[in-house]
C-alpha positions in Angstrom: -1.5 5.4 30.4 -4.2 7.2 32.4 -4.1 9.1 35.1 -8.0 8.5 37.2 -6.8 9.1 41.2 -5.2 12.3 40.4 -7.8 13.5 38.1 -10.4 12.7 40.8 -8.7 14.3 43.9 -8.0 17.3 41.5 -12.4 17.7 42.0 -12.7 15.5 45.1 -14.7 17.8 47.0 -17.0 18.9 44.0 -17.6 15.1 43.0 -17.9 13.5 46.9 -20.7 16.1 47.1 -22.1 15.6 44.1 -22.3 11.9 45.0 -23.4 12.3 48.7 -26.3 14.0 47.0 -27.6 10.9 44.8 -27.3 9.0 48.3 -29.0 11.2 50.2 -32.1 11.5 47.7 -31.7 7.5 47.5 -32.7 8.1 43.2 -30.3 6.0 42.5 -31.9 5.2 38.9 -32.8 7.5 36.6 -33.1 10.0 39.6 -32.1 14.3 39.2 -28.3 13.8 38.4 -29.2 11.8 35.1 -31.4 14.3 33.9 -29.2 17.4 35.2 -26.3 15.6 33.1 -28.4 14.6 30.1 -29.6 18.2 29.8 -25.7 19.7 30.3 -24.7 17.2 27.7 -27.1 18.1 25.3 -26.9 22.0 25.8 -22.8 21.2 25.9 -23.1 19.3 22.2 -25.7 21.5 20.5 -28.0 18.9 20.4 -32.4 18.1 21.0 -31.8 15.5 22.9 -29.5 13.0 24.4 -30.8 9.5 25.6 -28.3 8.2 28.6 -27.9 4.3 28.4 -25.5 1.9 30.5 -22.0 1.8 27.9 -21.1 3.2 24.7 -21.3 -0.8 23.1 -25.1 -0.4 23.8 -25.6 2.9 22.8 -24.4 1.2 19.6 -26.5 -1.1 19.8 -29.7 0.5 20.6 -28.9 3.1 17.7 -28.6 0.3 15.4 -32.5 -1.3 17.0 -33.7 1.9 16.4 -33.0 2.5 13.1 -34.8 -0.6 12.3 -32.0 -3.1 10.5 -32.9 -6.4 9.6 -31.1 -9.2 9.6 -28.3 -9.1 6.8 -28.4 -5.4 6.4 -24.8 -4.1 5.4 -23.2 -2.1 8.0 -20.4 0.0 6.3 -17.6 0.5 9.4 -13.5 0.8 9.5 -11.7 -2.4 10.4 -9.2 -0.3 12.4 -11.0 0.4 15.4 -11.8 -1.2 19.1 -13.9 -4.4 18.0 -17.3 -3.0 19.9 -18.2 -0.7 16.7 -18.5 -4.2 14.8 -19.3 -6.6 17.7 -23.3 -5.2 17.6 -23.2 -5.5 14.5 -23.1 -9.0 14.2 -24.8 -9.7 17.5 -27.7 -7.8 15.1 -27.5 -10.8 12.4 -26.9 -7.6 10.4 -23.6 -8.0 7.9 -20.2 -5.9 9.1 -18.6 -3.9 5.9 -15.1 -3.2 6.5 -13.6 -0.2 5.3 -9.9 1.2 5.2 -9.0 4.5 7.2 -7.0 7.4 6.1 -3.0 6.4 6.7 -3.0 10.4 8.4 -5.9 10.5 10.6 -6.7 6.5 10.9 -10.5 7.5 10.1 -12.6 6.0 7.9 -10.9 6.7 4.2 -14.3 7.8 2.3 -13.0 6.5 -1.1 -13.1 3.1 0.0 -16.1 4.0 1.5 -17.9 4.6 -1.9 -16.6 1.2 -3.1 -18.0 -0.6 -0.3 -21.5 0.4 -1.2 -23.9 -2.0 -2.4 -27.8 -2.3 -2.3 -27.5 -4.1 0.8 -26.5 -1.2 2.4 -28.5 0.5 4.8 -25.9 2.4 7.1 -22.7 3.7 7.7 -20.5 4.3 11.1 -17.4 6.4 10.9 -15.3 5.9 14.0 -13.2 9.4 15.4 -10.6 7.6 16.4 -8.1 8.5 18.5 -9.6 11.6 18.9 -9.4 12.8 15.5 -13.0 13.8 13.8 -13.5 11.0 10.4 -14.4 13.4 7.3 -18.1 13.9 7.8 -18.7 15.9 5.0 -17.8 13.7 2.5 -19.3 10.9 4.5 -22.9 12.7 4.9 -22.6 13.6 1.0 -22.0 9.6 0.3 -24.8 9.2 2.6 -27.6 11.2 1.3 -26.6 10.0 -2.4 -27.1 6.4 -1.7 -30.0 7.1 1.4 -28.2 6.0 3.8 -28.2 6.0 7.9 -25.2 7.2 9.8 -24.3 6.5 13.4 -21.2 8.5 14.4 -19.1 6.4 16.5 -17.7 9.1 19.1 -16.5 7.2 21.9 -12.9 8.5 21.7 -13.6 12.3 20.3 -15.9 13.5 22.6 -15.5 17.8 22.6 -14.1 17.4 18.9 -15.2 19.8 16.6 -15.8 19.4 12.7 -15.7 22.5 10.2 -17.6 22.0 7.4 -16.4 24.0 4.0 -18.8 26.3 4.3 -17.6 27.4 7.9 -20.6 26.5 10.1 -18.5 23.9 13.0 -20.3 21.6 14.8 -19.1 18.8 17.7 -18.5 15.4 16.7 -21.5 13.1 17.1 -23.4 15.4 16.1 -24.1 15.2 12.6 -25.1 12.1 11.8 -28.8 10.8 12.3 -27.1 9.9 16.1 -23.9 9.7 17.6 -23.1 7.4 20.3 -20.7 8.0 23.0 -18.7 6.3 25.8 -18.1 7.2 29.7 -15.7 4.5 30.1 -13.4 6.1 33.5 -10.7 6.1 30.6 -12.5 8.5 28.3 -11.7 12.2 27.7 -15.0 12.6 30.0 -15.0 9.5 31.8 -17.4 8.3 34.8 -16.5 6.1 37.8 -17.9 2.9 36.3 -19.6 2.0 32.7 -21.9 4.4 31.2 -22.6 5.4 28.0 -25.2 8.2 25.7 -26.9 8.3 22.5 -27.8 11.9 20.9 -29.8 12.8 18.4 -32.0 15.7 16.7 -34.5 13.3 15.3 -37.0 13.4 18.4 -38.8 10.2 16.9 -35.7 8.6 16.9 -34.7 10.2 20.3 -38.3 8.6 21.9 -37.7 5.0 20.3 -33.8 4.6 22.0 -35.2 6.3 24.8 -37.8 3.3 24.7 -35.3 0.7 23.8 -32.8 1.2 26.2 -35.7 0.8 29.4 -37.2 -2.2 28.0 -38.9 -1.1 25.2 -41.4 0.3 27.3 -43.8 3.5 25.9 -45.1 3.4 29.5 -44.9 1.7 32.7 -45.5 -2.3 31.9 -46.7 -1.6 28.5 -43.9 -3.2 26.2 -44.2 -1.7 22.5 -41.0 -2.9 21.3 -38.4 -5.1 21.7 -35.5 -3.4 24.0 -33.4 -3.8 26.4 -31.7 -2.7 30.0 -29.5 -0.3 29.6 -29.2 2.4 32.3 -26.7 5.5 33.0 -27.7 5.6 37.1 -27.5 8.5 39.2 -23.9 8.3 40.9 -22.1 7.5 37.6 -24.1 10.9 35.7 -23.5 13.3 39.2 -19.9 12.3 38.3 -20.1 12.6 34.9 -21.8 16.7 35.0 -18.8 17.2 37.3 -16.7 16.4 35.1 -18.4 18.3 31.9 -17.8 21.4 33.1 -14.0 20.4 32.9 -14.1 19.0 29.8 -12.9 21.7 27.5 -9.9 22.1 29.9 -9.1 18.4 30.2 -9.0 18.5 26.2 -6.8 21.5 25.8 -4.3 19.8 28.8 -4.0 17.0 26.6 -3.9 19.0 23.7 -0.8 20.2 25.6 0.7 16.8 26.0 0.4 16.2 22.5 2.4 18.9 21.4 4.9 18.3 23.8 5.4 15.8 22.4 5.3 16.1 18.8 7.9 19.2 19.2 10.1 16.6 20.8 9.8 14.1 18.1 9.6 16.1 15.4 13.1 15.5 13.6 13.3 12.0 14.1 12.3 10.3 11.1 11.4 6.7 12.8 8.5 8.2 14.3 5.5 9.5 13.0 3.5 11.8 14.9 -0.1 12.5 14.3 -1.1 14.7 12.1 -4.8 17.4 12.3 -6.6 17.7 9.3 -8.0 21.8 8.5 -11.4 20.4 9.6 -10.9 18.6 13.1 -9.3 20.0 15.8 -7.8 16.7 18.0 -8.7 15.7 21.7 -5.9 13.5 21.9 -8.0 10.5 22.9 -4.4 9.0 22.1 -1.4 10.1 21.2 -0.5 7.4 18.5 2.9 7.4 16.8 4.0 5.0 13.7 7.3 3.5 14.3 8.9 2.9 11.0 12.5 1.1 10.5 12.8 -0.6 13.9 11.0 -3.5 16.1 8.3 -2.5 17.9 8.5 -5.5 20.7 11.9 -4.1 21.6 10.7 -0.5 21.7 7.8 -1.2 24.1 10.3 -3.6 25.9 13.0 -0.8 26.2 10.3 2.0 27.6 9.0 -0.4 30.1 12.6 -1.1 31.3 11.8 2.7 32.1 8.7 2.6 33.5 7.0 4.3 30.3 4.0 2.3 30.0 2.4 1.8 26.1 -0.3 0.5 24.1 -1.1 -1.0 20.9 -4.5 0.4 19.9 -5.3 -2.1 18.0 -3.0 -5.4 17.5 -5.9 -7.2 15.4 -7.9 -5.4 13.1 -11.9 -6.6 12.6 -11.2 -8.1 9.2 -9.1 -10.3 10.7 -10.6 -10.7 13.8 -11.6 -15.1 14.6 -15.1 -13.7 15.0 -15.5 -12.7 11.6 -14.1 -15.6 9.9 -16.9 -17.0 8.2 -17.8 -13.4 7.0 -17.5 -13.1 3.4 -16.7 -9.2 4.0 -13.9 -10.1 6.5 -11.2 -10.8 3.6 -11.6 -7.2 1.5 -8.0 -6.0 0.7 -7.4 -3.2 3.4 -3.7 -1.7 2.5 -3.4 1.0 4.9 -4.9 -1.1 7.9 -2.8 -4.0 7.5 0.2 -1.8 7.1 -0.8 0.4 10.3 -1.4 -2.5 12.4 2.3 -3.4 13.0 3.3 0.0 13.3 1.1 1.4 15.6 1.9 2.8 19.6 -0.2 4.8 22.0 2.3 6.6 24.5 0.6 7.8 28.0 -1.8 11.1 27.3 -4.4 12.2 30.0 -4.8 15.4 31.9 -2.5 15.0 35.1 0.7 15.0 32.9 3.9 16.8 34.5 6.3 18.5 32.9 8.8 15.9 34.8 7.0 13.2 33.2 6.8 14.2 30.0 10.4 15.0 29.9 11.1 11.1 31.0 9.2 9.1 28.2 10.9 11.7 25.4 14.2 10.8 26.9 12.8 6.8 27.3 11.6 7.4 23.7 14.9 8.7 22.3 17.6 6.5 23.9 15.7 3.6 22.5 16.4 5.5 18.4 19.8 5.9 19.5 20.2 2.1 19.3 18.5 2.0 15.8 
């Protein structure tokens, strides 16, 4: 699904240097490279300030500290999504919301959005999944209206951009009150190991997560609030501002994938093919079809009799996750999520794609419709 080696030996010399440096300057915490990266990252998204923390779960999780949520606090966020956007939310003893997505862009569907509301709710987190930007504008509208928080969930979308109707574009994770972001090796810009950031333009919310994730310390052994240990170190960010520089191109290479193959599957009318709203552009996170009018066991079954590896992202939606059973949100009627759920397939995207490759899983794709 994911090309890492090749990435890596694409930059070897770049990143074994940038690493030898970290070792030779022994900062292995919090040392230069974090704060070279932080300030890259920030300049790269347009944004005051970025707060680097250990993984993107925590960064959701210190956003949510920060904000200050109590206990049984609604938390609005889509049920189709990896189970970490909801996990801190009830490791919080705050109360997950589920929401449907949009059946085009599998983002958070703001007319079920506005239903969900209630005066328990204190903030919202819209998921660009896949690599697909959720409709902030609507989103930042229901926001304001109803006084809202909103944590933009852009672990699979980072380099995204969002147009707004009046024209001014801005990169996902960026508009809310903070975004929080993943460097799993995986991601569009992934490190060597965990890692994770928070960014912000609220610089009094920018010095609490700051605070939070070391501890909740304002100072040296002085504790002012409850926090945490959640660190980005050294090696992981020196890889990481290698990488930055890249990031635009690895985007548009698998922009190119993604075209590839939605040219190749464009007149079959079993397979879906995503689709890019007027206001997102698409980083291809994943490249998820829907498979309609055939069995999906036997499809994955028939490409790995050809070595075409693919995923289900995600088999089990939140609502109906065992951890939220005794949730009294967890049974809200989700039509578009439970009918995405069995349809759903990720086929192999990442920036180390060959021509030769590509060319195989079309052909492992389409003598598997033939049989249909």
């Amino acid at each position: 699904m994911v090309d890492t080696k090749n990435q890596y030996l694409a930059i070897k010399e770049e990143v074994d240097t940038a690493i030898q440096t970290v070792i030779d300057s022994a900062a292995y915490i919090n040392g230069k490279a974090v704060q070279d990266f932080t300030a890259h990252l920030a300049q790269y998204l347009n944004v005051n300030h970025v707060i680097p923390c250990a993984n993107g779960t925590d960064a959701l999780q210190i956003a949510m500290m920060a904000l200050g949520l109590q206990p049984g606090d609604e938390v609005i966020t889509p049920s189709f999504t990896y189970i970490a956007t909801t996990e801190v939310v009830a490791l919080l003893g705050l109360t997950p919301v589920f929401v449907d997505v949009d059946p085009v862009t599998y983002c958070m569907d703001f007319t079920s959005l506005k239903k969900a509301i209630t005066p328990k709710t204190k903030a919202i987190v819209p998921v660009h999944l896949y690599g697909h930007a959720a409709p902030m504008e609507e989103i930042l509208q229901i926001a304001k209206e109803h006084d809202l928080w909103v944590i933009e969930d852009n672990a699979q979308a980072i380099g995204c951009d969002y147009t707004f109707s009046n024209g001014v574009t801005k990169k996902t994770g960026t508009m809310g009150h903070i975004g929080a972001t993943s460097f799993y090796p995986s991601k569009n810009l992934g490190a060597f190991g965990d890692g994770g950031a928070l960014c912000t333009n609220d610089k009094s919310l920018a010095d609490k997560m700051a605070m939070i994730a070391n501890h909740g310390q304002s100072a040296r052994y002085y504790h002012d609030v409850v926090g945490c240990n959640s660190r980005l170190d050294s090696i992981q960010a020196a890889v990481l501002d290698v990488k930055l520089k890249k990031l635009d191109s690895y985007n548009a290479a698998r922009q190119k994938v993604a075209k590839y193959y939605s040219d190749a599957f464009a007149n079959i009318p079993a397979i879906k093919t995503p689709a890019i709203q007027k206001y997102s552009t698409h980083v291809f996170h994943q490249y998820t079809i829907q498979l309609h009018g055939m069995n999906r066991d036997a499809f994955i079954q028939h490409l790995a009799s050809k070595e075409v590896p693919c995923m289900i992202y995600y088999p089990v939606p939140g609502h109906l996750q065992k951890m939220f059973g005794s949730n009294t949100h967890a049974h809200l009627q989700l039509d578009v999520t439970n009918a995405l759920t069995p349809v759903v397939c990720s086929l192999p995207i990442h920036t180390e794609m060959e021509e030769d490759q590509l060319l195989h899983i079309v052909e492992a794709v389409k003598s598997f419709i033939q049989t249909i």
